[in-house]
N, C-alpha and C positions, 0 to 999 in steps of 0.2 A: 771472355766473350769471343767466338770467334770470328772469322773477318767476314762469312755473310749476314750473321747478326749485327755485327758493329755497320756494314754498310747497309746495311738496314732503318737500323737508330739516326745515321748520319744522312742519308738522303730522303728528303718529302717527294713520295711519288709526284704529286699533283704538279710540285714544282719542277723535277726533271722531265717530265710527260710532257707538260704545259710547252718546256722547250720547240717542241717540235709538232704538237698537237695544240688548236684553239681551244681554250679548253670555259666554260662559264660554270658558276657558283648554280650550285642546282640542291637546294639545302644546305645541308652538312657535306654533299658529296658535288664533282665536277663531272660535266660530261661535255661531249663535244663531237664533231662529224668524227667516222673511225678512220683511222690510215691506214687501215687494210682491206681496207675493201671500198667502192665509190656508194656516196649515199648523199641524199639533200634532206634528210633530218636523223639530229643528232640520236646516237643508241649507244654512243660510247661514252663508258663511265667510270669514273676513278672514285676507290672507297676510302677518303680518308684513314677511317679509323683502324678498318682490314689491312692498310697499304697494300691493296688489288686492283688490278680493275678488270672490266669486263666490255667487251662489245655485244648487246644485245639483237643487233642485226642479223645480217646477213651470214657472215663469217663465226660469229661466236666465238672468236678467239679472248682469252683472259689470262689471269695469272700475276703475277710478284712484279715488281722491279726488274728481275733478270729476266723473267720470261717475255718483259716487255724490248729489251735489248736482244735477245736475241733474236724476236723474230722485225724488228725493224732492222737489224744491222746486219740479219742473216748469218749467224754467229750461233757458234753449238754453247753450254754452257760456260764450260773455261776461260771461252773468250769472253764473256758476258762478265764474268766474276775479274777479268783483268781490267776489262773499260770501266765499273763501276769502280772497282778498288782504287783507278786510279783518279776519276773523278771525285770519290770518298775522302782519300788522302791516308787509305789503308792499307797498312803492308802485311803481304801475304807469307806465306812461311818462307824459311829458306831457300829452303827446297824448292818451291815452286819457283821463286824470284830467281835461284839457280839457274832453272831448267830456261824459264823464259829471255835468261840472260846468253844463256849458250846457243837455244836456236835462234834468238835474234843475230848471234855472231855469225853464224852458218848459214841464215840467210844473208847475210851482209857477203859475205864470201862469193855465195851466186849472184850476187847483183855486181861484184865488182867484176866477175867474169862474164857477164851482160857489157857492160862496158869496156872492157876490154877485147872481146868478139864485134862488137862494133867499130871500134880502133881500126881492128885488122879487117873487116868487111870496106871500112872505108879507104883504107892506104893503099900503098903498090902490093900488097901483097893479096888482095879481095879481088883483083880483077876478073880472074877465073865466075866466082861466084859473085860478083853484080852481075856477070854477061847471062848465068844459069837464071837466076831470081828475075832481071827484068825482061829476058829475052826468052829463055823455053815457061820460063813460070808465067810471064805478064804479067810483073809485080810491078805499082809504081813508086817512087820515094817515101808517098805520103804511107802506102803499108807498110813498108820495110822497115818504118822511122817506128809508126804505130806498135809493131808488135816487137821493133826491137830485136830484127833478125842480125845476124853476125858471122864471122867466118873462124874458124877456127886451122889456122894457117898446118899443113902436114910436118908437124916437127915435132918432137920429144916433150921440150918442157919449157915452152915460150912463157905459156902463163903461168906455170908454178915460180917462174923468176917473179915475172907482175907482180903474185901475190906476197911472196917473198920480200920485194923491196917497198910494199905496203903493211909490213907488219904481219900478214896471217901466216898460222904456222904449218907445216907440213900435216901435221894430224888434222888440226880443223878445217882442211883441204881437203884432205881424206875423207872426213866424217861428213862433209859437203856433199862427194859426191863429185868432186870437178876433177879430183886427181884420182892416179890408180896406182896400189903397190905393187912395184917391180917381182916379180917372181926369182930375181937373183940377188934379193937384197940389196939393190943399191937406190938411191933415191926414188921417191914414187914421180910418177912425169903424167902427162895431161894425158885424161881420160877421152878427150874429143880432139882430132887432127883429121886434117882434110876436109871435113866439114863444113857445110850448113849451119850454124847452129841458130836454135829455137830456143830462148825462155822459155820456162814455165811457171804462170805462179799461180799461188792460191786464189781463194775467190772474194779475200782481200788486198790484191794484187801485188803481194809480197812474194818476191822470187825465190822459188823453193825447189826448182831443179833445170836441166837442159836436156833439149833432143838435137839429136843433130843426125842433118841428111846426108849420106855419103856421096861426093863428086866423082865419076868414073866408078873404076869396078872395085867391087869389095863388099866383104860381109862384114855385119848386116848392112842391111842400106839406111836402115832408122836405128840409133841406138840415143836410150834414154839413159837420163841420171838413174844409180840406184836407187833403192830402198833405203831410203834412208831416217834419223832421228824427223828430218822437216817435210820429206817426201816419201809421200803413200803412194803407190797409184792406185789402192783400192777404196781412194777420199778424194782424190784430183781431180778433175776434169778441166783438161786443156783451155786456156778463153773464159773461163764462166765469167771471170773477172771483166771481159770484153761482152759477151753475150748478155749480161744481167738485166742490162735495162730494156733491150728491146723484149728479153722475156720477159719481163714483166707487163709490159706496154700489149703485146700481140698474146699474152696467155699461152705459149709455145715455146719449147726449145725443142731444136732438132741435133741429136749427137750422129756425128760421121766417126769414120775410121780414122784420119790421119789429121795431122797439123795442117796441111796444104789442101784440105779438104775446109776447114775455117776459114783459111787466110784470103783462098781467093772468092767465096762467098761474100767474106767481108768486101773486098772493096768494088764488087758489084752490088752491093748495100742492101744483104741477107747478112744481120748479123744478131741472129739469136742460134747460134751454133755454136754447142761445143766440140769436143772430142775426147773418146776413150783412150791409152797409152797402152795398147797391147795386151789388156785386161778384158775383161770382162765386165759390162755395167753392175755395179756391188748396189747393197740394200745401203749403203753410206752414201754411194753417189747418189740415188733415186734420192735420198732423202734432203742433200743438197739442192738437188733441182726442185723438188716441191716448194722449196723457199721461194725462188723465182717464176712458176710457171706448174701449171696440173696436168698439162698437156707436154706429152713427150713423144716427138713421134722419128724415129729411127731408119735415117736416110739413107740404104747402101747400094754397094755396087752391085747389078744386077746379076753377075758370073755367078757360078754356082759357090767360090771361096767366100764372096761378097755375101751371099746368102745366109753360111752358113756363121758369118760373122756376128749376124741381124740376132741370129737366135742363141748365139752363146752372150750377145750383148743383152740380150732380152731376161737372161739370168730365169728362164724358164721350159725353153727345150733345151736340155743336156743330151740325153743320148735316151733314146726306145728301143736298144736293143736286147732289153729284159724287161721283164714284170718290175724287177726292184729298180732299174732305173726309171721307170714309168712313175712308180710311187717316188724317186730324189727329185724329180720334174715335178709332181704335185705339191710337193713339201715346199720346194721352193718359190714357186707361182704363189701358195696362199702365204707364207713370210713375208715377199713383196709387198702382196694386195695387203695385208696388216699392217705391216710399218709405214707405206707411206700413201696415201690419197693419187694412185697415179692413173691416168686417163694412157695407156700405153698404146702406140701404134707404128705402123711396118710402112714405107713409103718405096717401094725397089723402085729406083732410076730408070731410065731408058736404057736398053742395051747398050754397050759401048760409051756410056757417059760417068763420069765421078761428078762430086756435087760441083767443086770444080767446074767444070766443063758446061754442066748443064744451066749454073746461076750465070753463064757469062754469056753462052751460046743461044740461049733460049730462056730467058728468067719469066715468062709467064707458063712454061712447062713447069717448071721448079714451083713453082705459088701452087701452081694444081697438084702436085705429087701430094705437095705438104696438105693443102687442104684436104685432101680424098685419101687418105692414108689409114690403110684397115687397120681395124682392131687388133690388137696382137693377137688375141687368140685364134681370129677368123684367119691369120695370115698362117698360123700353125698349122690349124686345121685343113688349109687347102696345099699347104709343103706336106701332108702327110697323103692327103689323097691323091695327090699328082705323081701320074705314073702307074698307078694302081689299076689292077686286069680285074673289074666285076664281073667273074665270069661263075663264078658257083658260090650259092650259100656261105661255104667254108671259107671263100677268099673274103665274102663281105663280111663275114663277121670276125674275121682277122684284121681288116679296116677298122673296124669301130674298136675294136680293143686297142691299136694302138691309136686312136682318138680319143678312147675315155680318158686318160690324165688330162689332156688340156679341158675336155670338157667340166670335169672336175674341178677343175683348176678356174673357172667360172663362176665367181661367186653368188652373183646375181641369178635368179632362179627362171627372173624373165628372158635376159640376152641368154644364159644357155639355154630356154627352151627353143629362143631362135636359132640357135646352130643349129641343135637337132632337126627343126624343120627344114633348116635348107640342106642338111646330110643325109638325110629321109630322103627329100626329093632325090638328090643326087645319086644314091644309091638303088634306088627304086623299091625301099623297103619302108614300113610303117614305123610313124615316130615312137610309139609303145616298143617295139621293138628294140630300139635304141637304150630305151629310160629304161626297158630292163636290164639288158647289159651294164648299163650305170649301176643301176641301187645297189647298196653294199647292204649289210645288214646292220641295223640301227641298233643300239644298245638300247637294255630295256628298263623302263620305265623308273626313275628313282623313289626310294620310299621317303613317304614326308619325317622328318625328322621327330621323334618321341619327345625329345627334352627343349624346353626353351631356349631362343640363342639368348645367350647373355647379354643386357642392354651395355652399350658401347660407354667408358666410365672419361673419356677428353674424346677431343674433335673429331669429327667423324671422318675426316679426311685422314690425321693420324691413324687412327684404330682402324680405317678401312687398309691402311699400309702395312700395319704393322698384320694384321690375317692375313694378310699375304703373304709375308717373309716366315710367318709359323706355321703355313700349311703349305708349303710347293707344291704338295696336287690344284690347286686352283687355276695353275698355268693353263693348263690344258682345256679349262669351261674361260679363263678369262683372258686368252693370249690377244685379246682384238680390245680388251677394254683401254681406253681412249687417254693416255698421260694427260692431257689437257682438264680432265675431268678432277686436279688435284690444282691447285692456286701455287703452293710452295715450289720453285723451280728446283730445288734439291730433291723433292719427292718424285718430280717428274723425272729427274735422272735416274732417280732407285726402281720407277716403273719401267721406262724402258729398258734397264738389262735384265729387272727381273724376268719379263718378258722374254728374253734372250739367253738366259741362264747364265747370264756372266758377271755374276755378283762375286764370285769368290775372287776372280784376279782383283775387284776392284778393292775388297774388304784387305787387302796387301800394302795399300798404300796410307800410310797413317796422318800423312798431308794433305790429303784430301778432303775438303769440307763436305762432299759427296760421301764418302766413307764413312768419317764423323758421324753423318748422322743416320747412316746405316748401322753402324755400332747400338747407338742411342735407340734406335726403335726396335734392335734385335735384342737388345737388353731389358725391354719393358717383358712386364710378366701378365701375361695373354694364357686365357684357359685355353685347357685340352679339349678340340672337338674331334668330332668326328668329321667325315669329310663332306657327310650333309648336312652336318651343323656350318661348319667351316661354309659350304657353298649359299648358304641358308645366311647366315651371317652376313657374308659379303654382300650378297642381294639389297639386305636390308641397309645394309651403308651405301651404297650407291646412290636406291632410294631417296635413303635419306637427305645426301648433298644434293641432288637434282632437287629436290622439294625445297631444299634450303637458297638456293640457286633464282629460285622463281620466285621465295619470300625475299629473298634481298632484292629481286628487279621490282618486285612490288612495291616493299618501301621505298626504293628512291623514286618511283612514280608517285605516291602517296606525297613526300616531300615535295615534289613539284607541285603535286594541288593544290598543297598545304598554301604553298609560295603563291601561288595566284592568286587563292581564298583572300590570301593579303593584301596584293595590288588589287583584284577587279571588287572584292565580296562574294562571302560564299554561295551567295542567290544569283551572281551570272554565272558563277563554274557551275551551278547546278543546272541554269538553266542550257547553256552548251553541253554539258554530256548527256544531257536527257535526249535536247534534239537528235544530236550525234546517234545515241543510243537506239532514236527512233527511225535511223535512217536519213533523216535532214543534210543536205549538204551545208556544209559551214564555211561563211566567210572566209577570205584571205586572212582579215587577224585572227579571227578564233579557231584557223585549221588545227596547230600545233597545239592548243591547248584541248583542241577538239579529239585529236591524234592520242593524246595524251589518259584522258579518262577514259575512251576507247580501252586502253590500253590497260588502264589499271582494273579495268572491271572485267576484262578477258583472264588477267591474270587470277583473280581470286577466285573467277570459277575452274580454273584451270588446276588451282592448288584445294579446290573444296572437292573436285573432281578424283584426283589423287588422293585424299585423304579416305572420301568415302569406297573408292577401289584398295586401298591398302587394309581398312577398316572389315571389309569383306573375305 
């Protein structure tokens, strides 16, 4: 059995959920207000039997055990398969217990150089930089304690001694990140001297690398931990670990360029900010941030470097200096908008302000930036037309061609038709005009398939995964369809790389329970279709589970009737949904149960609805 199955057998949803969610006996199944989203009647519901649950609200979020860990603990799957495993009492393979043993050590390493940069921030030898942090920076105790700032004294190999006569070795210093190897072979010595230094940790605020600011002259002025086994920076994002809660709280994170672009936010008490490390905003970070916040709006310095930072963090203007970079800018605008729900927006600063400056000097400017902060796309589209000489035909319609990828890049068919009208006005030319220059040409029409799709022979969730792993053309009609739409959190892993094309490194790793059962469903024997059978198919399984979706939210409304019939008699539930039905407002006690038959008799027309449109 393997260790998601076995933590499967071993833990009662109801009972680990119930933990942390109130949860009441609602038949055979529980339900309760949802923790993810605010509501004053219950829609969230645990399936016993399934071990699933679902919120039938607002969010519709659902899914497994693990899928319930990860989105309350904010946690990608592995981590989710570690917290259960170890609440289970189930041991993972070797290999992975390896792996987690080694970067638990390497983060151990940066944290003991957390403390040890504070040592020296606070002795005789920090006074250079407590005068920098509280006197040019305006830092007070309580920040510098907060985030853990330190000094890294200008000497060869202070802390590799530290680490030294604490046990760590020269190599898992190296492989830290905290030391660097000598170019003449002789001992590797500290990779940060003279410095600043800044923690970094993940966004379970475990220390997983360091930045450090240079005093006086020298390159660089910022220099980060590498790349390394514990440290991405194209997974990191500076603070999230500080920023979480009020992004959660305000619906908003704002990402700045620097550490010192956080820090002094914070203790002007703006503290849903994070920060990029010299990178670029990746489709991994946006997808961290959606954990906490849908709103992301992108606060930079107003100079033209500061500009130009917005739109390489924006991970959607690259470069228009060709047709094909036009089309790498669209490609990656709609990956974004696929993977992850983001509301993205441009905030430029005041001339001559960092965020810095402006949350200390004037924090009701700062509240307005954020609030009024355009659309990414609108901010594109006015960095493209600013500067630009409408003086003849040929110049205008060399503007809209380099505005079509963003425009494109709009998924929405309403807000792009709104560009267009205010690029019309702007230009002084007709919106047809525009939308011709858009239309590409459509592919044409597909034939309906001759032969029957084969009825699906186990779960429709299975056999809608397994079409997919037998046909890769599907990618391309189904790159938006929704991981969420499968219950099993290991299937939702195998959805998103399918979507990504990055199944074959994963199929490399034989410890992987993710893998396992990409083996398992590449190895089931699935007919040969064609690719409109194949498209045809899929359809039908979608279908299917949505239909299935809305019979399971029926019957556990049907069990609540059931349950009433009990306590009141089925002559007062009848007589409350009738009134209900009729429009009557219903008392304070009989709201909920009013709410409730409401509710079961939208559903059956909703699923009579569906059946008789599939039927046709």
């Amino acid at each position: 059995m393997d260790a998601v199955t076995e933590i499967k057998r071993r833990i009662e949803p109801a009972e680990y959920i119930g933990r942390s969610v109130k949860l009441q006996k609602a038949g055979r199944n529980f339900r309760g207000l949802c923790p993810f989203h605010t509501e004053k009647t219950p829609s969230f519901y645990v399936f016993t039997d399934r071990g699933s649950w679902r919120c039938f609200g607002s969010c519709g979020e659902g899914g497994d055990i693990f899928s319930f860990v990860q989105k309350r603990e904010n946690v990608d799957f592995r981590e989710s398969l570690r917290i259960l495993a170890e609440e289970a009492g189930v041991e993972l393979s070797a290999r992975a217990a390896e792996q987690r043993t080694r970067a638990e050590r390497l983060s151990a390493i940066v944290s003991a150089s957390v403390d040890f940069y504070e040592q020296q921030l606070a002795g005789e030898r920090g006074g250079e930089a407590r005068a920098y942090l509280t006197e040019t920076r305006g830092l007070n105790a309580e920040t510098v304690q907060r985030f853990r700032l330190g000094w890294a004294p200008d000497e060869w190999r202070l802390l590799r001694d530290y680490l030294l006569g604490r046990g760590y070795s020269d190599e898992d210093a190296l492989a830290a990140g905290v030391l660097h190897e000598s170019d003449s072979g002789g001992a590797p010595y500290d990779r940060f001297r003279g410095r600043v230094t800044i923690p970094i940790a993940d966004d379970r605020g475990v220390y997983v690398g360091l930045g450090g600011r240079i005093l006086g002259d020298g390159e660089p002025k910022y220099l980060n931990s590498p790349q390394s086994e514990i440290f991405d920076k194209g997974r990191i994002l500076y603070a999230l670990d500080v920023a979480g809660e009020q992004a959660r709280e305000s619906g908003t994170v704002v990402v700045v360029e620097g550490y010192l672009d956080v820090i002094g936010p914070w203790q002007a008490g703006f503290r849903n900010l994070v920060a990029t490390m010299g990178t670029s905003l990746t489709e991994r970070h946006a997808a961290r941030l959606t954990r906490f916040a849908s709103r992301v709006v992108l606060a930079m310095d107003p100079d033209s470097a500061g500009m130009a930072a917005a739109e390489r963090a924006g991970s959607l203007l690259l470069d228009f200096g060709s047709p094909e970079a036009m089309g790498a800018a669209q490609r990656s605008a709609e990956a974004i908008s696929a993977d992850v729900d983001l509301d993205l927006r441009v905030a430029p600063l005041p001339a001559g302000q960092d965020p810095d400056d402006l949350t200390r000097e004037d924090p009701e400017a700062w509240r307005a930036a954020i609030e009024n902060a355009a659309p990414f796309a609108r901010f594109l589209l006015e960095r493209l037309i600013a500067g630009s000489r409408v003086d003849s035909p040929l110049e205008t319609g060399r503007i809209v061609d380099r505005l079509r990828p963003v425009l494109l890049a709009v998924r929405n068919p309403v807000e792009r038709s709104a560009h267009i009208q205010g690029i019309a006005r702007r230009l002084g030319i007709a919106e047809r005009a525009i939308a011709d220059r858009l239309r590409v040409q459509a592919r044409g029409p597909q034939p309906r398939p001759e032969a029957e799709v084969v009825a699906a022979r186990a779960p429709a969730e299975e056999a809608l995964l397994a079409t997919l792993l037998h046909n890769p053309g599907l990618r391309a009609d189904l790159r938006h369809l929704p991981p969420d739409l499968f219950l099993d959190a290991l299937d939702r892993e195998i959805v998103q790389r399918w979507r990504h094309d990055e199944l074959d490194a994963l199929a490399k790793d034989d410890d992987d329970p993710v893998a396992a059962r990409l083996a398992r469903l590449r190895a089931r024997r699935e007919p040969a279709l064609t690719a409109a059978d194949a498209r045809e198919r899929a359809s039908d399984l979608i279908r299917h589970i949505v239909r299935e979706r809305l019979i399971q939210r029926q019957s556990a409304v049907t069990e609540e009737l059931a349950e009433a019939e009990r306590e009141l008699g089925a002559a007062r539930v009848t007589e409350v949904a009738h009134r209900a039905w009729l429009g009557a407002l219903p008392s304070e006690e009989t709201l909920e149960l009013a709410q409730i038959a409401i509710e079961e008799l939208e559903l059956g027309l909703s699923i009579h609805r569906r059946e008789e449109r599939d039927a046709s």
